[in-house]
C-alpha positions as CSV (number, residue, x, y, z in Angstrom):
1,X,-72.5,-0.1,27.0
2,X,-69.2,-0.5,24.7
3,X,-66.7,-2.1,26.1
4,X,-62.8,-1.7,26.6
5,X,-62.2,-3.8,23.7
6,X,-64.8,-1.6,21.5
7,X,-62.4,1.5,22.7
8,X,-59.1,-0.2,21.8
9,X,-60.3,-1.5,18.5
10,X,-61.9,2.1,17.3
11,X,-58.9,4.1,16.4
12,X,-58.6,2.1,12.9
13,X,-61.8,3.7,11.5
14,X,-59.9,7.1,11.9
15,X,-56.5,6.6,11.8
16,X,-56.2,9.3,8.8
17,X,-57.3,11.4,11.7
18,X,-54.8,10.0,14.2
19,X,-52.0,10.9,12.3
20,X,-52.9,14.1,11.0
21,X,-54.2,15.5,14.8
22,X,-52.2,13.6,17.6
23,X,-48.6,15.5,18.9
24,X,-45.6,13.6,18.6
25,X,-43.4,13.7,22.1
26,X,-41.0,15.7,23.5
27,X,-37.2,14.7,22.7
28,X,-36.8,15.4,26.2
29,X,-38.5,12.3,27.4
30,X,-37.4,9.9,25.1
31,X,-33.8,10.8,26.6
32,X,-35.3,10.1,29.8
33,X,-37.0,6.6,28.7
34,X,-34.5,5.2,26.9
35,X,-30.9,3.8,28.1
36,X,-27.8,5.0,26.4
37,X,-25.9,3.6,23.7
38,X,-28.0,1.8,20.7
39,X,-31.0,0.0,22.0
40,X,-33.1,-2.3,19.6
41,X,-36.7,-0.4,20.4
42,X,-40.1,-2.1,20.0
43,X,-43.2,0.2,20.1
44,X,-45.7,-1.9,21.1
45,X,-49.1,-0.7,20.1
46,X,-47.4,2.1,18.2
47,X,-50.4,3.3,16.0
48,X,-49.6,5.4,13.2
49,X,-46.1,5.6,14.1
50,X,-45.9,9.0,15.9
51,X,-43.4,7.9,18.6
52,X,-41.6,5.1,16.2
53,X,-40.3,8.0,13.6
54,X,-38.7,9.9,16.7
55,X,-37.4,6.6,17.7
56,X,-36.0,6.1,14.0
57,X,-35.1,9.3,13.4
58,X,-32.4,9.0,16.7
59,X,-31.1,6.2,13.9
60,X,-32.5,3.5,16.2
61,X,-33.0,-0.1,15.1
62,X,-37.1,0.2,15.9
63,X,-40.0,-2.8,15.1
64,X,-43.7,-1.7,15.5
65,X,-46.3,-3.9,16.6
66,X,-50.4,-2.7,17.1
67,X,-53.4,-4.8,17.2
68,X,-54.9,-2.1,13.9
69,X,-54.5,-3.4,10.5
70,X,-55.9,0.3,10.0
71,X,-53.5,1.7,12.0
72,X,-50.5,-0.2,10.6
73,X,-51.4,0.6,7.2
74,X,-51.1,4.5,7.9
75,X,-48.4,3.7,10.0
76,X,-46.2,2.1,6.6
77,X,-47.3,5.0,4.5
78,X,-45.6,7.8,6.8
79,X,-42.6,5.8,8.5
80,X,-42.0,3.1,5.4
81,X,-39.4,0.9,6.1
82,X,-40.0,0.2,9.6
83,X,-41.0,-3.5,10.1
84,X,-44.9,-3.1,11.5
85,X,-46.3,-6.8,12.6
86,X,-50.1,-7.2,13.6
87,X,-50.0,-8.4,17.5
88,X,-51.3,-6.9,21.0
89,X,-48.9,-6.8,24.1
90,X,-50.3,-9.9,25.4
91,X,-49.0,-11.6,22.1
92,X,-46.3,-9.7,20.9
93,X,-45.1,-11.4,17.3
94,X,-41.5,-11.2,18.1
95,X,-38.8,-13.9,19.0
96,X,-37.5,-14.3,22.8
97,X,-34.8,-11.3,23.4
98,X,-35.1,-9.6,20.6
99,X,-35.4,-6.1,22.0
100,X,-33.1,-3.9,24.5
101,X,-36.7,-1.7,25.0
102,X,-40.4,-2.2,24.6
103,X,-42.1,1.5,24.8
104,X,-45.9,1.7,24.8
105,X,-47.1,5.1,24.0
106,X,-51.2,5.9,25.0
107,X,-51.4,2.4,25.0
108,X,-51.5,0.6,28.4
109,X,-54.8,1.5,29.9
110,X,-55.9,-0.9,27.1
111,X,-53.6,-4.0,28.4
112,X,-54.2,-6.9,30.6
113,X,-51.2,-5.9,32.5
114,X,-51.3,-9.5,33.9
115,X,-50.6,-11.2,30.4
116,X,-48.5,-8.5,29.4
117,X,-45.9,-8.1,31.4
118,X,-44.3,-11.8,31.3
119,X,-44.6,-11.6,27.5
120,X,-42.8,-7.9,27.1
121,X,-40.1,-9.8,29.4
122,X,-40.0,-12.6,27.3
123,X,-39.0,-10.1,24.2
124,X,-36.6,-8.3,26.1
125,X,-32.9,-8.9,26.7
126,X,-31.8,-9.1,30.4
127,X,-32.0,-6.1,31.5
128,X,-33.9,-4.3,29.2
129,X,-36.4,-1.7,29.8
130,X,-39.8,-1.1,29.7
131,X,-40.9,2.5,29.5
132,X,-44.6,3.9,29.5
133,X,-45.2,7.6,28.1
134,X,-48.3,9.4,27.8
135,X,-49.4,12.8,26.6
136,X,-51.9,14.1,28.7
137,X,-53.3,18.0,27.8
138,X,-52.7,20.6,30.7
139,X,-56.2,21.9,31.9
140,X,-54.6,24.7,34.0
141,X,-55.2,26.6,30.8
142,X,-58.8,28.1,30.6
143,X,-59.4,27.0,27.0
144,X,-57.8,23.6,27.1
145,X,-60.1,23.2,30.4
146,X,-63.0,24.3,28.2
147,X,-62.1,21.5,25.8
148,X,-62.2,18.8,28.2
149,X,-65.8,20.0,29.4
150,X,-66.8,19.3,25.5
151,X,-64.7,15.8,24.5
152,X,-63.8,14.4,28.0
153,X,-60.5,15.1,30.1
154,X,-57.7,12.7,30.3
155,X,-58.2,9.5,32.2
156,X,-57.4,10.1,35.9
157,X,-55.7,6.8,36.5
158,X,-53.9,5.7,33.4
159,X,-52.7,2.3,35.3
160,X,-49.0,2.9,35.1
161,X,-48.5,-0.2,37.5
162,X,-45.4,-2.1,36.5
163,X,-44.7,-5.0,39.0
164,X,-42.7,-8.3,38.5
165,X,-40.3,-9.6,36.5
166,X,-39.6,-6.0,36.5
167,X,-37.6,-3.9,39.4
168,X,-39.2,-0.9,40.8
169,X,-40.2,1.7,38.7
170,X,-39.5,5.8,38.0
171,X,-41.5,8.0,37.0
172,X,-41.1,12.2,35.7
173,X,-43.2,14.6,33.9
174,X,-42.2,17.1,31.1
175,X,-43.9,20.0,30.7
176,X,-44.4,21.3,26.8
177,X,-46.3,23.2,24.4
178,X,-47.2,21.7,20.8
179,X,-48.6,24.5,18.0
180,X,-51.2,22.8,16.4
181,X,-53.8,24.5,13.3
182,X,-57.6,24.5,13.6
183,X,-58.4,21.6,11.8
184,X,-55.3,19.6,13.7
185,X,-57.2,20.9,16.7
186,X,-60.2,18.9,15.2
187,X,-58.6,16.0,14.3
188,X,-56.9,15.7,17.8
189,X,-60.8,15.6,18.9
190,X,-61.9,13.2,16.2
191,X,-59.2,10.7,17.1
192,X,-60.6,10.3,20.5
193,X,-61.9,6.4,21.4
194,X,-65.1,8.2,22.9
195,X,-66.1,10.5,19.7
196,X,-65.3,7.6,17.0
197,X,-67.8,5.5,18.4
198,X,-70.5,8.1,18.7
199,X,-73.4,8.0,16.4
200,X,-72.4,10.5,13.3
201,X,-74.8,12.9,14.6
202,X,-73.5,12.8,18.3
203,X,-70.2,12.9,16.5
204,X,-70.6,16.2,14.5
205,X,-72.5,17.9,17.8
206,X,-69.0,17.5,19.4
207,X,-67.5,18.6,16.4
208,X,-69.6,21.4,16.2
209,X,-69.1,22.6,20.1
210,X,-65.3,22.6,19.5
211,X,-65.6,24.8,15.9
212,X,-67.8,27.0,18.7
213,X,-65.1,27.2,21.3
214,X,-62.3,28.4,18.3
215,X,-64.6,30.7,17.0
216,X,-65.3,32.4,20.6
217,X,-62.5,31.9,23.1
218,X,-60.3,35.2,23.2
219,X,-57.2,32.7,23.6
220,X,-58.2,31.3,20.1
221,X,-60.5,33.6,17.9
222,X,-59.0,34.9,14.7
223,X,-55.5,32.9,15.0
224,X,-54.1,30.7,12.8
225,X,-52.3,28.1,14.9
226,X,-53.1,27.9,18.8
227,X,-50.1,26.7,21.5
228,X,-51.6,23.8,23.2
229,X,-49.8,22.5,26.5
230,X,-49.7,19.3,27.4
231,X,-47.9,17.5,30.2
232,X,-46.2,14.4,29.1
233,X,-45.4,11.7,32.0
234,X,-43.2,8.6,31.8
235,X,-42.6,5.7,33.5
236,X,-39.7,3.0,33.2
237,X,-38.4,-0.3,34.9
238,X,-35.8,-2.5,34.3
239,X,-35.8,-6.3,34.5
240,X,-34.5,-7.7,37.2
């Protein structure tokens, strides 16, 4: 059986395919996570980067942190100058109060909330915020529902349980759409935890089922870019 630990470590092997297939977020939520003014941001387990650009693109001062060296290096080639340290959210490589935010994006179904949260609080200055954000793909729509029969839907329960030292938390949804190409579309799938740790040949049968769903579906046969929806939810808390 492979483990959590397998799952969480996996996404180095195709982080090429990370970056090229997973959608960023919508600007939407990021006004909804973080507080006003100019917050020093951490993304903790950030991956290649895809919610730390948006972050630094706001002109944010924003540090990246993930357990991948694979992950990390992709991350440097597309946001370079961001500072991108090796550590996990149980051992975060940053000095106490350092941060006015810690975000962690996909990323806390993989944490030992337990350890985690005293050390995010640790980071943080009084007050500051912890926001979770997740992109989950909306299944209401036939083809997208088809999808998740082939790679596997979205985690039911993606543990968005944040206790003390933090106060009580909020949570919202945003509702989107993000145009992606065929091969992003394939990508997206070959970034998955599940399908990088399949043997090659289970791999490409996935592989193979999704090329078969493109070339078929009326929603998706003969176009050049397909409008995928997702809904993105959010959580944030405040320390106490």
């Amino acid at each position: 059986m492979i483990t959590v630990n397998e799952h969480a470590s996996s996404f180095g092997a195709a982080a090429d395919a990370y970056e090229r297939g997973r959608p960023p977020y919508p600007s939407e939520a990021l006004d909804w996570l973080l507080p006003p003014g100019e917050p020093r941001v951490l993304d903790l387990g950030a991956g290649t980067g895809k919610l730390t650009r948006q972050v630094r693109d706001r002109g944010l001062d924003v540090v990246a942190v993930d357990p991948s060296p694979g992950m990390l290096t992709e991350l440097n080639r597309v946001v370079p100058g961001v500072p991108g340290h090796l550590g996990s959210a149980e051992s975060i490589p940053l000095p106490d109060r350092s941060v006015d935010v810690v975000l962690v994006a996909q990323a806390w179904h993989w944490v030992d909330a337990a350890r985690a949260l005293p050390e995010i609080a640790r980071v943080l200055t009084p007050g500051g915020r912890l926001g979770l954000i997740w992109n989950v793909r909306d299944e209401r729509t036939d083809w997208v529902s088809r999808l998740g029969a082939i790679v596997g839907s979205a985690e039911t329960d993606r543990g968005n349980r944040i206790t003390a030292p933090f106060g009580p938390p909020e949570a919202t949804t945003f509702d989107w759409t993000h145009r992606v190409k065929p091969d992003e579309l394939l990508d997206l799938v070959a970034s998955r935890s599940r399908i990088i740790l399949l043997p090659a040949d289970e791999r490409a049968a996935v592989l193979a089922q999704v090329r078969q769903l493109m070339a078929t579906h009326p929603a998706l046969l003969g176009r050049a870019e397909y409008d995928l929806p997702y809904i993105t939810e959010c959580t944030r808390a405040d320390l106490r």
